[in-house]
C-alpha positions as CSV (number, residue, x, y, z in Angstrom):
1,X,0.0,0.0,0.0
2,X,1.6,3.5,-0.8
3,X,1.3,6.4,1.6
4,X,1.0,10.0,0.5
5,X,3.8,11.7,-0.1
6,X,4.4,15.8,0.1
7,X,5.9,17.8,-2.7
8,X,7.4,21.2,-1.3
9,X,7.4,23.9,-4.7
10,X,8.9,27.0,-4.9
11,X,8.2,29.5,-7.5
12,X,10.0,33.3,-7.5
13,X,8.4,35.9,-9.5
14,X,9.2,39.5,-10.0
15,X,7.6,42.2,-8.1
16,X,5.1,43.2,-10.7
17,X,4.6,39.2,-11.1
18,X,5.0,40.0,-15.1
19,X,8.0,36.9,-14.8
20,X,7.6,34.0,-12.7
21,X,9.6,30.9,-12.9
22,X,10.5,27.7,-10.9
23,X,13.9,25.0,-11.6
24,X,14.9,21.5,-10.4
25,X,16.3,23.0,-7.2
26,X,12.9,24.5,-6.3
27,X,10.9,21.3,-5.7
28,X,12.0,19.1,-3.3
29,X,9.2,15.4,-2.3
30,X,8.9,14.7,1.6
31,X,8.0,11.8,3.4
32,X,4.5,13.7,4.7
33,X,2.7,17.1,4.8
34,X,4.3,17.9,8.3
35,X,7.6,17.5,7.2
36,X,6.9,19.6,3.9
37,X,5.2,22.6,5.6
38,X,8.2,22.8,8.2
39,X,10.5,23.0,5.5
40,X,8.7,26.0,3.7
41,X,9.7,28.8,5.7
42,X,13.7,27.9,5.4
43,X,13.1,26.7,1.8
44,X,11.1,30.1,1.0
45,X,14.5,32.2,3.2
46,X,17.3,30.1,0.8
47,X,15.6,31.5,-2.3
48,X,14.5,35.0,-1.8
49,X,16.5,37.3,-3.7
50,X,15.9,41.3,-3.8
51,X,12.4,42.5,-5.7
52,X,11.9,38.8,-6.2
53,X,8.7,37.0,-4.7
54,X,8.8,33.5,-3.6
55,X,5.5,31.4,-3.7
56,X,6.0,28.0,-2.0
57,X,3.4,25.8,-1.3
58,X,3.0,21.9,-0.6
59,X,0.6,19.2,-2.1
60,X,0.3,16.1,-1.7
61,X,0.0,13.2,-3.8
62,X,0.0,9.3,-3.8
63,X,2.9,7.8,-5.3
64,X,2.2,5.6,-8.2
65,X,3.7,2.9,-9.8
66,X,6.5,2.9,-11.6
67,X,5.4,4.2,-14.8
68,X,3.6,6.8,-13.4
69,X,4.8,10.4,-12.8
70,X,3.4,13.5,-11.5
71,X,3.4,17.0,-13.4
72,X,2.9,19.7,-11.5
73,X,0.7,22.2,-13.1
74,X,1.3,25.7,-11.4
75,X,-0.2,29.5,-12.1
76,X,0.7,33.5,-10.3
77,X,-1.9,35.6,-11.0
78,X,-1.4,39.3,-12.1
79,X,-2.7,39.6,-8.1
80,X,-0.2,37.6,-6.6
81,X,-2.5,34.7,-6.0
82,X,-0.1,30.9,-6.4
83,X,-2.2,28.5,-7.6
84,X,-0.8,24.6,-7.7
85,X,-2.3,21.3,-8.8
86,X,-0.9,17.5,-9.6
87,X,-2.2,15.3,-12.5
88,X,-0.9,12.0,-12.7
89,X,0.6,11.0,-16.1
90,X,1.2,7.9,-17.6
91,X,5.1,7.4,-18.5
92,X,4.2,4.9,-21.7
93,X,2.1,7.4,-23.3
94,X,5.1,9.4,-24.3
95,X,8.9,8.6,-24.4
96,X,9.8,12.6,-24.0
97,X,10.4,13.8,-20.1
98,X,8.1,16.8,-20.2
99,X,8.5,20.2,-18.2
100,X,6.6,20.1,-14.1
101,X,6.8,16.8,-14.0
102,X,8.0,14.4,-11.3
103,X,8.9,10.6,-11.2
104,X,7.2,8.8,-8.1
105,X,8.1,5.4,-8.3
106,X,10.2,4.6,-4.7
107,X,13.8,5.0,-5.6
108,X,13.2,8.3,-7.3
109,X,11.6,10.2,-4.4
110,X,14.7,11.5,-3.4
111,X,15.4,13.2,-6.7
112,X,13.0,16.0,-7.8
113,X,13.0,16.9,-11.8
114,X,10.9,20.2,-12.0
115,X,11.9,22.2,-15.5
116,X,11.8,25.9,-16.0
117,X,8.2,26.8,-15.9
118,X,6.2,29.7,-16.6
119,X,2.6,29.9,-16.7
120,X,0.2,33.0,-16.0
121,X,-3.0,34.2,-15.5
């Protein structure tokens, strides 16, 4: 039986939000929520930069099986509001390793893969 695990995200975004964007060293998978919302405020201090805003929030997913991954599908509005949601995808539907996604399987967990994103409202 697989527990839930938590996924920790960070996006930074300019202070007029017009450029937002997040990288493999901004996502980080913890063992459970507790573990993932005490790491937010020390994850949110390591990547704040000047007139940069940092968005961080944690969701949790189930991990699937091995050829399942997780993209992470994430939005700032032009209000500053940090919208984040998972969608499981299926790893033999495609062969390419596309942007926001992250493998689940038990070995990987340790190793987040979150590409340079950008989406807007």
């Amino acid at each position: 039986m697989n527990s839930l695990v938590s996924i920790l995200l960070l996006v930074s975004c300019t202070d007029d939000f017009n450029s937002c964007y997040s990288n493999n060293t901004m996502a980080k998978i913890y063992p459970t929520a507790q573990t993932c919302e005490q790491a937010m405020v020390p994850s949110t201090k390591k990547f704040a930069f000047s007139g940069q805003q940092i968005f961080a929030q944690c969701i949790n997913v189930h991990p699937q099986l091995p050829q399942q991954e997780i993209k992470l599908i994430w939005s700032v509005t032009n209000h500053g509001h940090f919208l984040l949601k998972s969608q499981n995808i299926n790893k033999t539907m495609s062969t390419i390793h596309k942007e926001g996604i992250l493998p689940t399987s038990r070995p990987l967990l340790h190793s987040s893969s979150t590409n340079l994103l950008h989406k807007k409202l």
